[in-house]
N, C-alpha and C positions, 0 to 999 in steps of 0.2 A: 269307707263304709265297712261294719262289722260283717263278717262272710256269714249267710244264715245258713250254711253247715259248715260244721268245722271236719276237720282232717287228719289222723292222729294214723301215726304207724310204728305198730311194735311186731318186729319181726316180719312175719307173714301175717301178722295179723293186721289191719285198718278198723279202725272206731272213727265211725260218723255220727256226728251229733249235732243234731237241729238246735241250730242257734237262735233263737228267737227267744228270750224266757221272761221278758217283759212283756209278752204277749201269749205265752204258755206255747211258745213253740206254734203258734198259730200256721198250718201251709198256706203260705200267700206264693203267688207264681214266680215270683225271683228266687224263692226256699225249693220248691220242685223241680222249676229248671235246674239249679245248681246241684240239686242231688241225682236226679238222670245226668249230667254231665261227670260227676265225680262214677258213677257205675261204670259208665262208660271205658272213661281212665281206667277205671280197676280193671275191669272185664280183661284187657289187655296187656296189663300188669304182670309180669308172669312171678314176681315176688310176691305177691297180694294172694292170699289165697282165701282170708276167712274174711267176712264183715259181721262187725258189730256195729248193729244203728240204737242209739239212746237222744235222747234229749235232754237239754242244758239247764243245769237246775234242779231241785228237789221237786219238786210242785207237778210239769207234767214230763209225760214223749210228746207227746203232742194233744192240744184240745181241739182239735180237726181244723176244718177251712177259716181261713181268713174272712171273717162275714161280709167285713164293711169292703173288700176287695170283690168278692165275692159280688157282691148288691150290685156293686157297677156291672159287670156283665152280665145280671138280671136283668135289669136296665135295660141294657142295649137290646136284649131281642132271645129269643131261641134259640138262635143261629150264631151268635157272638158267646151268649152263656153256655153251650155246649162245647162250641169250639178252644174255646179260652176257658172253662172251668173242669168239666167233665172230660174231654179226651187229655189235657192234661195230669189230672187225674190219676183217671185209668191206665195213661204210657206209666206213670209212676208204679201203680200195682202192678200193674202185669208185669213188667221189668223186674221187680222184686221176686215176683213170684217164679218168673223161669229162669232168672239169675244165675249162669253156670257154676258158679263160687257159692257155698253156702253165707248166707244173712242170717243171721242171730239178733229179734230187735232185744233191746234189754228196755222194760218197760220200767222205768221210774216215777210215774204219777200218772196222771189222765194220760186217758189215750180212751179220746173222744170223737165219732165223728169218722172223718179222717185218720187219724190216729189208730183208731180201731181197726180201721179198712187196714192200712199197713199191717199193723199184726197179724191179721188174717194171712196176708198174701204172703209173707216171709216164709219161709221153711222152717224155723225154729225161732221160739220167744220164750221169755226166762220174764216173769214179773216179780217188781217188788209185792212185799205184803203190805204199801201203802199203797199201793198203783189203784185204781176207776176205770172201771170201762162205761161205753156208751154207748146207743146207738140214738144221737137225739134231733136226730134229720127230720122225723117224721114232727116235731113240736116247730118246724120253720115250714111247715106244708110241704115237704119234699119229702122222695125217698134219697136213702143213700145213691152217689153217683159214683165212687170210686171202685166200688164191686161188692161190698157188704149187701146187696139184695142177692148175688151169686155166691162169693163165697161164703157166709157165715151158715146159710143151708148144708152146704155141702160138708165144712166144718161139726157143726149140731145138730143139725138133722132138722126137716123143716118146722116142725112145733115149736122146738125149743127158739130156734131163728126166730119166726115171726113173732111168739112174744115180746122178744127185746126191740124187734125193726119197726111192730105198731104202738109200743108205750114209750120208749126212749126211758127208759126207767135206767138210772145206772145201777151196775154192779161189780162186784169186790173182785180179788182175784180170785180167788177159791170158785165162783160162778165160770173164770173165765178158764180157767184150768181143765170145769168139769164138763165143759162143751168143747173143749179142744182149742181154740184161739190158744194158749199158753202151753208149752210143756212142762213147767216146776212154777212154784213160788217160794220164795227165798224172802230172808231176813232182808230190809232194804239195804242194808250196810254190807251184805253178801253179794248183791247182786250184781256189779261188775266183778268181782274175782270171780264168779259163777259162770258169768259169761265169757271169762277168758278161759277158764279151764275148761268149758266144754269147746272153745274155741283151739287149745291146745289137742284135745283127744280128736281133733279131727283134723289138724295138722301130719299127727300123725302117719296117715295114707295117703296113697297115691292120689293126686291130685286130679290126674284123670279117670282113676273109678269112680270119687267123690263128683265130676263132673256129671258122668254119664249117670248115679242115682238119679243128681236133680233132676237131670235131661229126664229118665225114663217114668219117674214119678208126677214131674210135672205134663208130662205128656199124658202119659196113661189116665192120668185122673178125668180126664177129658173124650175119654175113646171107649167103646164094649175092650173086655176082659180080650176076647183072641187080639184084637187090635193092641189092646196094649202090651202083653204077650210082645207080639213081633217087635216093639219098639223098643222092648228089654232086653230081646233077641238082638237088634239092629245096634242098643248102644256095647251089649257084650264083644259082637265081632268086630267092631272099632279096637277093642283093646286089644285083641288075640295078637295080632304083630307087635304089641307095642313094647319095651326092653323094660316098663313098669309091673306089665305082669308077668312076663318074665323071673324080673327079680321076687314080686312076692312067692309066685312056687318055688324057686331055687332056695328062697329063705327059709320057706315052712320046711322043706323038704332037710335043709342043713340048718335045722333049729336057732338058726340065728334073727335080729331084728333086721330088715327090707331097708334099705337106702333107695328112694323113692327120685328117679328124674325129673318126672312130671311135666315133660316134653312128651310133643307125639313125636316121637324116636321108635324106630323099625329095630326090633330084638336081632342081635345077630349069632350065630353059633357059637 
């Protein structure tokens, strides 16, 4: 059987890329599970430092849920289509989004749906200037279940959100750019070296300051301002022993480039 994500490793960097592109990348549950299992692997990885997720093919990243997969756990009830569609899902985005490795998705075509919801939740996205967005749940009598009614608010702000969550109207990237879902759009033919070079400038650094941003950013967005305060405070003094920041003051300090461990390794005199 063809793997519906594939697997690619350059250097510290990993590209996953949703295999499905006879069906536009479709997320069916064998695609999901196999991509929370590869996070997993990485997570642990201690050579793996960056991800880039795209989709296979010119056309989409993905055109959201698998429908006719989908209908079957319709079917079955409430309690089988939540279980089986929706908390699958949502383990996907929210994994994505508190990720201790940076995720970079590279947006190559539609990214619909689904699709979208991933965008959202990643830490950073780079779209082509052929790429589509969507939100077009609400034209199957549903809302979004993967977190597009939470994130895309929080992302644009609720006006601009609910415009797109009650028409399912799609739009370009320049729309997706201008509400946040994307951080650049790029020539399509740019957009994975775009994505590797910003994947390189973040190689760069210590692996565990770049941890503890995601850590404190994905935390704080969720908590009042003192609250999240502490948790910025709480991932700082994680690093204070550690021989990573260490070395970046000894570097600044002797003008030279940081050689970064990127173990939690205790500094010693």
């Amino acid at each position: 059987m063809t793997e519906t994500v594939l697997c690619e490793r350059s250097g510290g960097i990993v590209k996953l890329t949703l295999n499905r592109p006879e069906k536009l990348n479709a997320l069916n549950y064998a695609l999901l599970d196999r991509l929370l299992g590869l996070l997993d692997a990485i997570e642990t990885d201690h050579e793996a430092r960056v991800v880039i997720l795209t989709g296979s093919g010119d056309r989409a990243f993905s055109a959201g849920a698998d429908i006719h997969e989908f209908a079957v756990s319709v079917a079955a009830g409430p309690e089988a289509a939540c279980q089986q569609f929706v908390a699958r899902g949502q383990r996907v985005t929210a994994r994505i989004e508190a990720f201790p490795k940076p995720i970079i998705v590279a947006v190559n075509g539609l990214a619909y749906g689904g699709g979208c919801e991933i965008t959202e939740a990643a830490p950073l996205a780079i779209a082509s200037d052929a790429a589509m967005f969507a939100k077009p749940e609400i034209a199957l009598g549903m809302p979004p279940t993967f977190g597009g009614t939470q994130r895309l608010p929080r992302l644009a702000g609720r006006k601009r959100a609910l415009e797109h969550l009650l028409t399912g109207t799609p739009f370009g990237p320049a729309r997706a750019l201008e509400i946040g879902i994307v951080n650049r759009v790029v020539p399509h033919a740019e957009l994975m070296p775009v994505a590797h070079a910003l994947a390189e400038r973040i190689l760069a650094h210590s692996p565990l300051a770049v941890a503890s941003v995601l850590i404190a950013v994905a935390r704080g967005l969720n908590l009042s301002i003192a609250e999240g305060l502490a948790a910025e405070r709480e991932q700082f003094a994680r690093l204070v022993p550690t021989a990573d920041l260490r070395e970046g003051l000894d570097a600044w300090i002797e003008r030279r480039k940081p050689v970064f461990n990127g173990r939690w390794q205790v500094a010693t005199a």
